[in-house]
C-alpha positions as CSV (number, residue, x, y, z in Angstrom):
1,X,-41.6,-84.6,53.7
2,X,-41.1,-87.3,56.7
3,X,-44.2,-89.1,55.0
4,X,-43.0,-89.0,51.3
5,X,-39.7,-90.3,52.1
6,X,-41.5,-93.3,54.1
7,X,-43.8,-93.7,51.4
8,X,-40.8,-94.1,48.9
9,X,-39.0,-96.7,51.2
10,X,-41.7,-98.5,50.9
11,X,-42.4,-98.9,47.7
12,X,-38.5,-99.8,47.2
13,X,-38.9,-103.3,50.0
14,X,-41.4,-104.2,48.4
15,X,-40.5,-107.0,45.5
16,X,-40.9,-105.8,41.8
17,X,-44.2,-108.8,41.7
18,X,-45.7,-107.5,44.6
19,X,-46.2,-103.8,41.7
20,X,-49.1,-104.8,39.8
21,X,-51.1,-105.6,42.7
22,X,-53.5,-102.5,44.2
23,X,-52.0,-100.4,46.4
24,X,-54.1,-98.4,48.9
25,X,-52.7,-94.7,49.5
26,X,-54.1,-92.6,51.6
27,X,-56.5,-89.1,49.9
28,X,-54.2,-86.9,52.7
29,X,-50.9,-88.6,51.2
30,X,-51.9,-88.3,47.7
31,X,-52.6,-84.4,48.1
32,X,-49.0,-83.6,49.4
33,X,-47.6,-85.6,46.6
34,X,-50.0,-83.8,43.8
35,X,-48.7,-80.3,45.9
36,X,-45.0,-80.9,45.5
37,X,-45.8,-82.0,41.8
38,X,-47.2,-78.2,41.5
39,X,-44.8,-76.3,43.4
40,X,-41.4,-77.4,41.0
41,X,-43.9,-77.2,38.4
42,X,-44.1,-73.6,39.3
43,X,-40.3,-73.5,40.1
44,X,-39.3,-74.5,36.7
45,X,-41.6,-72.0,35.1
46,X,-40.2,-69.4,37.3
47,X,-36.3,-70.5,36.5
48,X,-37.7,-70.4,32.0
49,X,-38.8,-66.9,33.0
50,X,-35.9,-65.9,34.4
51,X,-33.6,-67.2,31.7
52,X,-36.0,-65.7,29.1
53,X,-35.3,-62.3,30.4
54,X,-31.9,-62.5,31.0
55,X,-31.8,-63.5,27.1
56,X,-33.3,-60.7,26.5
57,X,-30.8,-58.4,28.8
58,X,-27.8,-59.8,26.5
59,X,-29.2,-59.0,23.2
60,X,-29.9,-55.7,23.9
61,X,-26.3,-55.4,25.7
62,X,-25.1,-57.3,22.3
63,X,-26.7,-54.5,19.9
64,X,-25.4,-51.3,22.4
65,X,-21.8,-53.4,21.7
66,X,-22.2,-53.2,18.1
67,X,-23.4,-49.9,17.7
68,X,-20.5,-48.4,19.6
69,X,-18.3,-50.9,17.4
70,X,-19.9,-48.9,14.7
71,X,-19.3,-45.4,15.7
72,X,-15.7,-46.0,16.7
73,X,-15.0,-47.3,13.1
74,X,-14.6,-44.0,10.6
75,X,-17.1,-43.3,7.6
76,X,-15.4,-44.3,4.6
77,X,-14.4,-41.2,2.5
78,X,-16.3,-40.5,-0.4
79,X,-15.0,-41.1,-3.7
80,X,-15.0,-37.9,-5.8
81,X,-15.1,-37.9,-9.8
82,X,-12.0,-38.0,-11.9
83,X,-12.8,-34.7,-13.2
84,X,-13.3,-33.0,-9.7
85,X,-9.7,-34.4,-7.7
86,X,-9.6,-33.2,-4.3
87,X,-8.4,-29.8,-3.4
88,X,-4.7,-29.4,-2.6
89,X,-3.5,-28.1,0.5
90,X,-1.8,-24.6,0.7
91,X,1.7,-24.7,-0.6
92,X,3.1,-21.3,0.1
93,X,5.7,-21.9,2.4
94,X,9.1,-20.4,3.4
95,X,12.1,-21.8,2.4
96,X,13.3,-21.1,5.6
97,X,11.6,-23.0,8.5
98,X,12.7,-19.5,10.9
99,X,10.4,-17.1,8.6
100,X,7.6,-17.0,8.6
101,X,6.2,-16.3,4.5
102,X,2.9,-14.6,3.9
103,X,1.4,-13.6,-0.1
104,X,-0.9,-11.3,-0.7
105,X,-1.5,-8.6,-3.3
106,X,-5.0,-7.3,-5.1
107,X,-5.7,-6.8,-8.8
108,X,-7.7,-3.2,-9.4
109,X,-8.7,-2.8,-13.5
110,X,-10.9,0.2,-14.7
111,X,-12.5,1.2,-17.7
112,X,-11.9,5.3,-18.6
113,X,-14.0,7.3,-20.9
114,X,-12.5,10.6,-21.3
115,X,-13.9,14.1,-22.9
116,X,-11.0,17.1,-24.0
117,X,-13.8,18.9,-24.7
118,X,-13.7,17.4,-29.0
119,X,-13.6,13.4,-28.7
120,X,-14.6,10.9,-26.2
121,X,-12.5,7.9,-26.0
122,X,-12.8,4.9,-23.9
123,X,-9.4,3.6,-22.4
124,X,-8.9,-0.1,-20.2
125,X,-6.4,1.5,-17.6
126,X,-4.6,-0.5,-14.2
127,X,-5.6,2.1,-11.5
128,X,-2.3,4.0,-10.5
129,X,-4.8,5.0,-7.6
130,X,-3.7,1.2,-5.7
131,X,-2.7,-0.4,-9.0
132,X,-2.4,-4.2,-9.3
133,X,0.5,-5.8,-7.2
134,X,1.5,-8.9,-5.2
135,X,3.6,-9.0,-2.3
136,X,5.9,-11.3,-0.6
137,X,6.4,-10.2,3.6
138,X,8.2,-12.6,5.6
139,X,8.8,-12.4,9.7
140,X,10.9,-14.0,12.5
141,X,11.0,-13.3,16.0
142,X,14.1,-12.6,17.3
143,X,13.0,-11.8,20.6
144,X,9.7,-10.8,22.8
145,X,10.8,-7.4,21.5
146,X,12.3,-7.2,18.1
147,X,11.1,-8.4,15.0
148,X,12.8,-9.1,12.0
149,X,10.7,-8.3,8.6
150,X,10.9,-8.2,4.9
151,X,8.9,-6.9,2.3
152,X,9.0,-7.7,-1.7
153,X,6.7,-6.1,-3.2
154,X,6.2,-5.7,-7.1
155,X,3.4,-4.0,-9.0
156,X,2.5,-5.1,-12.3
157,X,0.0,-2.7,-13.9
158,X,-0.4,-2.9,-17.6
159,X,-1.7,0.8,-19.1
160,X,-1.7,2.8,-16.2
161,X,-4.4,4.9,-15.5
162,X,-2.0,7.8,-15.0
163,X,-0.1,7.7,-18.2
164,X,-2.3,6.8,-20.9
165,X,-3.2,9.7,-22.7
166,X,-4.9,10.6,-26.5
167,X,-1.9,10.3,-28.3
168,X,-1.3,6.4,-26.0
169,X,-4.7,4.6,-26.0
170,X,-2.1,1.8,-24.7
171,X,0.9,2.0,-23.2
172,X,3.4,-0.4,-25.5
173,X,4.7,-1.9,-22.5
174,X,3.7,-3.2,-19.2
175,X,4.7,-1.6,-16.0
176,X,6.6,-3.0,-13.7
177,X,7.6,-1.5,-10.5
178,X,9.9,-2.2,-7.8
179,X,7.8,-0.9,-4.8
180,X,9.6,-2.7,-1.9
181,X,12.5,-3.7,-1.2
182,X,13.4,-3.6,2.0
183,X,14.5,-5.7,5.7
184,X,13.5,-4.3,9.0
185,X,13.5,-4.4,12.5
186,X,10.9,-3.6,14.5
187,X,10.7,-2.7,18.4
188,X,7.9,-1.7,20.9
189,X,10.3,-0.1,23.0
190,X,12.7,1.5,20.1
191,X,10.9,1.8,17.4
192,X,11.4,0.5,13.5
193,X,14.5,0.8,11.2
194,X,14.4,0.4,7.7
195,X,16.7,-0.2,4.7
196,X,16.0,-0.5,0.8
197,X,13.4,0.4,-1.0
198,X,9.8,1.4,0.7
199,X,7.9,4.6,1.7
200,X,9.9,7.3,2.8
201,X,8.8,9.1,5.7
202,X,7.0,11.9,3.8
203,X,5.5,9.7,1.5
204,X,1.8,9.4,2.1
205,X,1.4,12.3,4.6
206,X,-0.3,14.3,1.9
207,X,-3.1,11.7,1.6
208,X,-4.4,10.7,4.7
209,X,-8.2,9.6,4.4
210,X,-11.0,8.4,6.6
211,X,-13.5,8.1,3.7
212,X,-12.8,4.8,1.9
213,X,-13.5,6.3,-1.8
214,X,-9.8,6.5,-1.3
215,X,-9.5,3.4,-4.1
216,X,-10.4,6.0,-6.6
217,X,-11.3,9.5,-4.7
218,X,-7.9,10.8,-2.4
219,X,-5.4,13.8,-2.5
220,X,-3.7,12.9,-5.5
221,X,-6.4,13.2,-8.3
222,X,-3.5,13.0,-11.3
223,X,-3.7,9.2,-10.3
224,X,-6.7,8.7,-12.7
225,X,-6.1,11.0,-15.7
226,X,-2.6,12.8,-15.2
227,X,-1.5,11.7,-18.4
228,X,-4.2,13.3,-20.4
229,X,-3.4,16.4,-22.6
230,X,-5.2,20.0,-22.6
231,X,-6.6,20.9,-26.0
232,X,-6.7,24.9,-26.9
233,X,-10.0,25.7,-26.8
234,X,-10.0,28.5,-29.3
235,X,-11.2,25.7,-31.7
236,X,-7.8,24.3,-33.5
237,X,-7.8,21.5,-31.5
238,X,-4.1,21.4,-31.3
239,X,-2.3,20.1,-27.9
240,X,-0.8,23.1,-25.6
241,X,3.3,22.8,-25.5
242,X,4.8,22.9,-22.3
243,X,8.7,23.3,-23.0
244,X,9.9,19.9,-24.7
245,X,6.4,18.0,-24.5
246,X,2.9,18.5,-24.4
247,X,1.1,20.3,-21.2
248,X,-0.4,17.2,-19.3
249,X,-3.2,17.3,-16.5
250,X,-0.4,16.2,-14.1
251,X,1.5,19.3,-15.2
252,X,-1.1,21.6,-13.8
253,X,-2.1,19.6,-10.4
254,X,-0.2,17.2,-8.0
255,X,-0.4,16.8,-4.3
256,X,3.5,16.9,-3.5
257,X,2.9,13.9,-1.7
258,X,6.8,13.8,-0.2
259,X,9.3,12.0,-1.7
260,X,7.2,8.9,-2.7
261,X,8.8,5.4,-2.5
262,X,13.1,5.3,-3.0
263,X,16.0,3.5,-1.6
264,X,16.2,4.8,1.7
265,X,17.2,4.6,5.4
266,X,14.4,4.9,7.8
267,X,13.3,5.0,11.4
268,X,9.9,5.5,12.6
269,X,10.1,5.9,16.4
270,X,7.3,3.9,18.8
271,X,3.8,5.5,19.3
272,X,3.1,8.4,22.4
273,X,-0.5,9.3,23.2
274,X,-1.1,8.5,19.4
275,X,1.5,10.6,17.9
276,X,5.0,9.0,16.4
277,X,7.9,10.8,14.6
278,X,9.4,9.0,11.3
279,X,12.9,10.7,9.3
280,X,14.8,9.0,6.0
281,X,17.5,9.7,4.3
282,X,17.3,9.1,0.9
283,X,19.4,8.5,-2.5
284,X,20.9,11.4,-3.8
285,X,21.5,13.0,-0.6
286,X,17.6,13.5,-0.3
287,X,16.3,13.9,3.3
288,X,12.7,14.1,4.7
289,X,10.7,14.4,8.0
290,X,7.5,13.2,9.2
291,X,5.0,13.6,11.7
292,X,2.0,11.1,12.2
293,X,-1.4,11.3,14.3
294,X,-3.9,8.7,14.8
295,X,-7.1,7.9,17.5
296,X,-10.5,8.1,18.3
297,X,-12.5,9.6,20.8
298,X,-16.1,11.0,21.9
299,X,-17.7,9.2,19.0
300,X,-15.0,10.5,16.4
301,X,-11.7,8.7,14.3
302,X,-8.9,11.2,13.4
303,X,-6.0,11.0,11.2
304,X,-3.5,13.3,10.3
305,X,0.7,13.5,8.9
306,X,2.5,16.1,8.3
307,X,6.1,16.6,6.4
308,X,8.8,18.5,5.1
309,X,11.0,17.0,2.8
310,X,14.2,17.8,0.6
311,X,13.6,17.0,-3.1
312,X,16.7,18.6,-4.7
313,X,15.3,19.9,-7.2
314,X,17.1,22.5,-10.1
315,X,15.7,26.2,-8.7
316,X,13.6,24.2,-5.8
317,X,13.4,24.6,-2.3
318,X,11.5,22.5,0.6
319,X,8.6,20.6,0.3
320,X,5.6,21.5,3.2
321,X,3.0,18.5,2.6
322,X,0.2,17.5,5.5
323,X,-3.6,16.1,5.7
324,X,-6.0,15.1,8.1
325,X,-9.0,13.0,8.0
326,X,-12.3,13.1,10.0
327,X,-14.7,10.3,10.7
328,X,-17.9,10.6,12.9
329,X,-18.2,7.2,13.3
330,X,-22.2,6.7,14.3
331,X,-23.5,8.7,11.3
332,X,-20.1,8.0,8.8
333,X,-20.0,11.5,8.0
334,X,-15.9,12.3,7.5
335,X,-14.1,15.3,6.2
336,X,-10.5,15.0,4.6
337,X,-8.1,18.0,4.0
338,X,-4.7,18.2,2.1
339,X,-2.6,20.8,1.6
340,X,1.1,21.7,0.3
341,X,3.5,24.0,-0.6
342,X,6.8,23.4,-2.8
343,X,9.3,26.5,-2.7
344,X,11.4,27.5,-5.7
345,X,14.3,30.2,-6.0
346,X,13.2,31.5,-9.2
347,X,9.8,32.0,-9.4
348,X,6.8,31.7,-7.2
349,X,6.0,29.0,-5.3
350,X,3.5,26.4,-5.9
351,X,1.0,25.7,-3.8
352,X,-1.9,22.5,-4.0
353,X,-5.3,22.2,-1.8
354,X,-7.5,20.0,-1.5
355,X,-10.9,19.2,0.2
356,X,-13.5,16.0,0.6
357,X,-16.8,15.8,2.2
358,X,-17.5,12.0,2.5
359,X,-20.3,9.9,3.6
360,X,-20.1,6.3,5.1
361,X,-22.9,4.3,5.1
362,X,-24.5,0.6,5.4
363,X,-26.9,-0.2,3.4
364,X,-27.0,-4.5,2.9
365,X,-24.8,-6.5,5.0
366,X,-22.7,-7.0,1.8
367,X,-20.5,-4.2,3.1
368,X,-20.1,-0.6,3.4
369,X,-21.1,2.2,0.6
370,X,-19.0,5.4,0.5
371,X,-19.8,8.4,-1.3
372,X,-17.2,11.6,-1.5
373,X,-17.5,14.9,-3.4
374,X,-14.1,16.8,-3.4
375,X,-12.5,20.0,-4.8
376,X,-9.2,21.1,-5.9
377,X,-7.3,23.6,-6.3
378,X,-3.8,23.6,-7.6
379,X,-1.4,27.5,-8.1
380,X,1.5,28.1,-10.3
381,X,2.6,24.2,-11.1
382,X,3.3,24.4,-14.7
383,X,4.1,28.1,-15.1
384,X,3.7,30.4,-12.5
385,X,0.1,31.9,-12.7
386,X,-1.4,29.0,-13.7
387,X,-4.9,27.7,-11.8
388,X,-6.4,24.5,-11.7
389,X,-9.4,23.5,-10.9
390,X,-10.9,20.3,-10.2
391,X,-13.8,18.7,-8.9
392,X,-14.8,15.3,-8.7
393,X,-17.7,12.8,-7.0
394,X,-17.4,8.6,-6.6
395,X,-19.2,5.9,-5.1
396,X,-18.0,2.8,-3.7
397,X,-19.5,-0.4,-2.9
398,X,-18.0,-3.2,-0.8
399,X,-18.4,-6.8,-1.0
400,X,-16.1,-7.6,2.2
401,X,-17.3,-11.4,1.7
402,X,-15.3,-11.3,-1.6
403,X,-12.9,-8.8,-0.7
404,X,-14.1,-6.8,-3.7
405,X,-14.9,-3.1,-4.5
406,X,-16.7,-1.6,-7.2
407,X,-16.2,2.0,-7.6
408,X,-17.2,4.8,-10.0
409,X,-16.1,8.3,-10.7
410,X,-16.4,11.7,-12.2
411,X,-14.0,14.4,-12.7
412,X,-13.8,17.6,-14.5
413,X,-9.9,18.9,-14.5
414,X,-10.1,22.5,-15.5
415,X,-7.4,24.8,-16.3
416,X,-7.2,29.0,-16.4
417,X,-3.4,29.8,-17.7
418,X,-1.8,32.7,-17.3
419,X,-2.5,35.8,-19.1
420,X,-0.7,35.7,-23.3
421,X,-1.1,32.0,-23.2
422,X,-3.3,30.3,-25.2
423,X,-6.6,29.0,-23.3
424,X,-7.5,25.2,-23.0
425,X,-10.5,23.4,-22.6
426,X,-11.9,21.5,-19.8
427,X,-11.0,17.6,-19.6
428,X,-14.3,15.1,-18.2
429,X,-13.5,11.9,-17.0
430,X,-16.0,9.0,-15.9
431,X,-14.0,5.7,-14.3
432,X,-15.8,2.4,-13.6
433,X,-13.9,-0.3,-12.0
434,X,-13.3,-3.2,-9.4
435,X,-10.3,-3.6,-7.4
436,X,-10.1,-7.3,-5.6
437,X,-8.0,-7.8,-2.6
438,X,-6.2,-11.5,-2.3
């Protein structure tokens, strides 16, 4: 370095005409200076290198930048078609921002072809069975213990499967029915207490059922049919009387299912080991009381009520009414039973059992198919020796994606009458139907 800076000085003392004349360098001298040429040469190439590459380290930092500017920023929505607008959100809501408002209710419709043993006719019925409804149940906690509810609940079931009839193909009105009314309170550690219109605490304790034909198969068969009329069988054809009208099929059978549904006071005590007690007192000094069973155990599901009621009826005593239902729940095999008694002061009592052997099974995974085949036998309803006799068999499909289930039925009502009465003649029914749940 010594020798290129004395080389420069030099060159500067020496005058600018003294350039064009030959100057003798030395080969050692002339090598260093062509060596230093080469090494910033090679120190400028290095420095182009290393800006090249950090180039390249901020475009690819740019594009990451970009891209996540990219994902932050939300798809645009797509546009839909003026004939398909966008679908509303729910607008059920309570008026009342302390209840809470929930709407459900199912429609059930059936077609009927019935036999009196002259004509087949084919009748579009509502199934009285679970007939078509909606319902309005709202709920507010008052406290970690007691709930306040309310129920509105209205069926609307236009020619009801239970009162058309050969002489009513179709009912000239629709039905409309008040079936709850009602405000409660409900408590773990007290129990519930009810007022208005609802069960009673009989009501359903003749029906209890483990089978799920129970949409068109249960206790109280006159559901699908009761309005139908017996037909002498001695040929004429004529209907049978039976005092001011003619002798119906629910005449000769019921299951004295309580007091059904009324304006009532009820309390239904909390559950012990399964078992819970429920009383109401009813309009028109009516009364009834209940007992309930319900749980499952060493691969079985059991069910089972029992009441006795006060109908006040002219010449009528108590009401007896209780079922039970039995589900082995690995092969679906179940048994139901239901039986009553209704007392009277004048004549004989009447008496009503029944009996279902039932079969649950899985066949798709669109739901559960039920099959049932059940006998009854009802004493003394419409005049005192009187026996009827019925047996039935259905089949129900699920489709538990759709909430839907088709169903199918047939049942024979037949009726022996007391001795100097004039003999009917059998009554065949076949139901199809769907019932959908909303």
């Amino acid at each position: 370095m010594r020798r290129q800076l004395t080389m420069t000085a030099l060159l500067l003392c020496f005058p600018l005409t003294a350039v064009a004349q030959p100057i003798t360098v030395e080969p050692l001298v002339l090598q260093q200076m062509q060596e230093t040429i080469r090494q910033q040469q090679r120190q400028l190439q290095q420095q182009a290198e290393q800006i090249k590459a950090q180039t390249e380290v901020l475009q690819r930092l740019q594009q990451q930048i970009s891209t996540l500017q990219q994902a932050a920023v939300p798809a645009p929505k797509p546009v839909q078609a003026a004939s398909q607008p966008p679908t509303p959100p729910p607008v059920i809501t309570s008026g009342n921002d302390k209840i809470k408002l929930a709407l459900s209710g199912q429609i059930n419709r059936a077609v009927v072809v019935a036999n009196d043993g002259y004509n087949s006719t084919l009748y579009h019925v509502d199934n009285t069975v679970s007939n078509s409804r909606f319902r309005l149940v709202g709920t507010a906690g008052i406290s970690d213990d007691l709930i306040l509810g309310t129920r509105l609940e209205v069926a609307v079931s236009p020619d009801r499967s239970s009162a058309v009839s050969q002489q009513q193909k179709s009912l000239r009105d629709t039905y409309f029915d008040q079936r709850w009314v009602e405000i409660s309170l409900t408590s773990k550690t007290f129990g519930k207490l009810s007022i208005g219109k609802g069960d009673t605490a009989s009501n359903t304790t003749a029906e209890v059922d483990l089978s799920k034909t129970d949409v068109i198969q249960y206790a109280s068969i006159t559901d699908m049919g009761g309005g139908f009329l017996f037909r002498s069988k001695n040929g004429a054809k004529t209907f049978i009387p039976n005092g001011t009208s003619n002798l119906k099929v629910s005449d000769a059978f019921s299951s004295f299912d309580g007091l059904s549904r009324q304006s009532r006071l009820r309390y239904d005590s909390p559950s012990l080991y399964g078992f819970s007690l429920a009383g109401s007192l009813v309009s028109n000094q009516r009364s009834d009381l209940a007992l309930f069973w319900g749980g499952q155990g060493y691969g079985f599901k059991g069910a089972g009520a029992f009441a006795v009621s006060n109908p006040k009826l002219a010449s009528a005593g108590l009401l007896y009414d209780g079922s039970f239902s039995l589900l082995h729940s690995a092969t679906g095999l179940n048994l139901t039973l239901s039986g009553a008694l209704q007392q009277y002061t004048t004549r004989k009592d009447a008496t009503n059992l029944y009996g279902k052997l039932g079969w649950l099974a899985n066949f798709t995974n669109l739901g559960y198919t039920a099959f049932g085949v059940d006998y009854t036998r009802s004493q003394d309803l419409a005049q005192v020796g009187d026996k009827g006799y019925s047996v039935g068999a259905a089949v129900v499909q699920a489709f538990e994606k759709y909430a839907t289930e088709l169903y199918f039925q047939y049942r024979i009502f037949s009726l022996d009458r007391a001795a100097g009465t004039t003999p009917v003649a059998d009554i065949n029914i076949g139901t199809f139907g769907a019932r959908v749940k909303f």
